[in-house]
C-alpha positions as CSV (number, residue, x, y, z in Angstrom):
1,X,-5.7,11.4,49.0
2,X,-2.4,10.7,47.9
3,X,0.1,8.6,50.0
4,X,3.2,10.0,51.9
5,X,5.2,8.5,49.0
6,X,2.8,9.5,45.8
7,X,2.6,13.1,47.6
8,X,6.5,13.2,47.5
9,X,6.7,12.3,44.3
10,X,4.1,14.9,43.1
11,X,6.3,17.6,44.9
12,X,9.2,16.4,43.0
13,X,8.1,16.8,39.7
14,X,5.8,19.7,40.3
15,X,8.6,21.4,41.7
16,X,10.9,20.1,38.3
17,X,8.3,21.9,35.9
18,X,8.5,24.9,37.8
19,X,11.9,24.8,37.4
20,X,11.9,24.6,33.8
21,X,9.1,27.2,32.9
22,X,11.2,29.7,35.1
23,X,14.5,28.4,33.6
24,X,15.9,31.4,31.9
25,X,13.1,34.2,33.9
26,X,14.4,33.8,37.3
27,X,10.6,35.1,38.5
28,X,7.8,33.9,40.9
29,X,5.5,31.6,38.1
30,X,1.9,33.0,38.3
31,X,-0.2,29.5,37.5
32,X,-3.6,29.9,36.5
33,X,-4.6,26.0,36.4
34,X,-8.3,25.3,38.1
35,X,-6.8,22.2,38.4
36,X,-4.9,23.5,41.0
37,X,-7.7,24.6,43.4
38,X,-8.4,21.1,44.3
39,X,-4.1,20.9,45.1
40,X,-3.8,23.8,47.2
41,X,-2.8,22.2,50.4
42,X,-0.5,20.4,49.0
43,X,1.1,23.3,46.9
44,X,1.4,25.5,49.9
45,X,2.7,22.8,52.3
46,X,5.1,22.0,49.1
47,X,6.0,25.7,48.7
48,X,5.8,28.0,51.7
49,X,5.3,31.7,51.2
50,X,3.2,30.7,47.8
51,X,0.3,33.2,47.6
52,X,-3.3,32.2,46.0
53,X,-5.8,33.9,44.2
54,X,-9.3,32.4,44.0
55,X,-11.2,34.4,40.8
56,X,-14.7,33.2,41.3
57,X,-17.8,33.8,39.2
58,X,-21.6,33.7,39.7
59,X,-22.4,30.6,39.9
60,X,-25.2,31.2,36.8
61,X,-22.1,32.1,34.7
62,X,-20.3,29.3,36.0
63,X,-22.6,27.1,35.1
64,X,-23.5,27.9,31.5
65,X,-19.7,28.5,31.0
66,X,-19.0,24.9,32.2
67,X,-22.2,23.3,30.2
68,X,-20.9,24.5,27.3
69,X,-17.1,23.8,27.7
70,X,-18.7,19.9,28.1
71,X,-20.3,20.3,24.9
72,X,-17.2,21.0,23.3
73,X,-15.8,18.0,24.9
74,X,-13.8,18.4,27.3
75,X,-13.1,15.5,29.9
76,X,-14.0,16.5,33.9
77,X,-10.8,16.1,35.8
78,X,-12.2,16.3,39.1
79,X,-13.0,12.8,40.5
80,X,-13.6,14.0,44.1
81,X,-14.1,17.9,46.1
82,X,-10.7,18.2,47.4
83,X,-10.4,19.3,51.5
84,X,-10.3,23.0,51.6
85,X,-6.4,24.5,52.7
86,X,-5.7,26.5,55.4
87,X,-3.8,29.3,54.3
88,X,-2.4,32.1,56.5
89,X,-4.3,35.4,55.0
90,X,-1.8,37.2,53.5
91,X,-1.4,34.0,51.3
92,X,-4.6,34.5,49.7
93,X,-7.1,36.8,48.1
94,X,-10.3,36.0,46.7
95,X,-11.3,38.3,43.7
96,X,-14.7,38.2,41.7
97,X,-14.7,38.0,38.4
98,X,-16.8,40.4,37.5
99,X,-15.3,43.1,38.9
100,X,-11.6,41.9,37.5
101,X,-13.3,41.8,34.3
102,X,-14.6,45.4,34.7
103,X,-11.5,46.8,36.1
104,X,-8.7,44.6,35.8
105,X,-5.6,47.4,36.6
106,X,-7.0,48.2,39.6
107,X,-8.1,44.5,41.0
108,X,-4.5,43.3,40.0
109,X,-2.8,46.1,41.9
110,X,-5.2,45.7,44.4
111,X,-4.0,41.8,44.7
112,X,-0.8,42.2,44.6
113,X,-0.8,44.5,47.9
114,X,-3.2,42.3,49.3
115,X,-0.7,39.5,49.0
116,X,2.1,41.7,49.7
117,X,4.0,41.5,46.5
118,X,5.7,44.4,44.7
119,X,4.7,45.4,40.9
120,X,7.4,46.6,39.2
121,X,7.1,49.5,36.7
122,X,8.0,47.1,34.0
123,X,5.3,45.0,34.9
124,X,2.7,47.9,34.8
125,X,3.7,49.1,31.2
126,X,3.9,45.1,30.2
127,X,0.0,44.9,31.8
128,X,-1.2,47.5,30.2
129,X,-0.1,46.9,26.7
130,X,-1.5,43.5,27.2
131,X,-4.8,45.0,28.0
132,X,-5.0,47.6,25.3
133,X,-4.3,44.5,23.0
134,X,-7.5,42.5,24.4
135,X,-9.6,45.2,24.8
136,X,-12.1,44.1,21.8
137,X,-12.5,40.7,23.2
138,X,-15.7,39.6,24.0
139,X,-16.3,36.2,26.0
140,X,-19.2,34.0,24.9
141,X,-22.7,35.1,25.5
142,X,-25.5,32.0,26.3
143,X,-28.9,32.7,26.8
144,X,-30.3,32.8,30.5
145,X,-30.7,29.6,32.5
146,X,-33.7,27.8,32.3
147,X,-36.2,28.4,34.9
148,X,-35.9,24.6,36.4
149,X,-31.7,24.7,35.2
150,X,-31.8,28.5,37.5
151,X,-33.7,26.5,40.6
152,X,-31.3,23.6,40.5
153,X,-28.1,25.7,40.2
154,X,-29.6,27.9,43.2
155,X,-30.2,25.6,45.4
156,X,-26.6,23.9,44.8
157,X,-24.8,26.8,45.2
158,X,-26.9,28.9,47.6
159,X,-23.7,29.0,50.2
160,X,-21.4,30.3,47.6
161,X,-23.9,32.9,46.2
162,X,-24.5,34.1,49.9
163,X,-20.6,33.5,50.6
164,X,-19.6,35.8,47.6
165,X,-22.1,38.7,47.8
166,X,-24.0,37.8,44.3
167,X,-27.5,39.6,46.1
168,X,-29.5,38.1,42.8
169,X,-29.6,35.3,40.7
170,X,-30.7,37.6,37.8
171,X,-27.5,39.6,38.4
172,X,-25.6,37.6,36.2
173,X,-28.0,37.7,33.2
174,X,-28.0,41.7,33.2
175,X,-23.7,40.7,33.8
176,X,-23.3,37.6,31.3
């Protein structure tokens, strides 16, 4: 809900880091800020051509992950749900977690023709070496939701859990 004038001044200096985190790698930035799915509107009427990747994640998994990162004590930086963004559909690709997380080399290649966008051998050998090197991580485990926690999380997320094809709720506790 910015104003004409607080929008161009967001452009400005979103468009100044850009500029300085691509300073010396003359390369298209790949942001992964969830910040930025409330600012996508604005970021493809501020950059045209940008493409979009939405990663989403059972809702169960969502929510345990996002109780416990409050626990640890991070602030919410949402106030309010942002308007969704009309994007043309070679702008954007939705990808589920789970089945980046099972086979990332093939759901990366898969978004980058789905956007249109050209990997370079470099960038194959440079991807692959990065996922050799995280291959023994493991992301947190929590303990299944609660039966009245699972009943309030269904119910608030029932479009999204229809939307993105998760056929169970228990899916993500066999997944998790």
């Amino acid at each position: 809900e910015f104003t004409p004038s607080e929008l161009r001044r967001w452009a400005r200096h979103y468009r100044r880091f850009l500029q300085k985190i691509t300073l010396w790698k003359r390369c298209r930035p790949l942001l992964k800020n969830p910040a930025n799915t409330g600012r996508v509107a604005e970021l493809s009427a501020t950059f045209p051509g940008a493409k979009f990747i939405h990663i989403h994640r059972h809702p169960h998994a969502a929510y345990r992950s996002n109780v416990h990162l409050a626990r640890e004590g991070l602030v919410v930086f949402q106030l309010q749900d942002p308007p969704a963004a009309k994007l043309p559909a070679d702008d954007a690709v939705d990808v589920r977690f789970e089945d980046l997380e099972q086979d990332p080399t093939a759901v990366i290649e898969q978004i980058y023709a789905r956007l249109g966008l050209q990997m370079s051998d470099t960038y194959k050998r440079r991807l692959a070496v990065y996922l050799e090197r995280i291959a023994d991580y493991r992301k947190n485990r929590f303990t299944a939701l609660e039966e009245r926690d699972r009943r309030r999380v269904d119910a608030a997320m029932a479009p999204y859990l229809s939307r993105w094809g998760y056929e169970s709720p228990h899916d993500v506790d066999r997944a998790a």
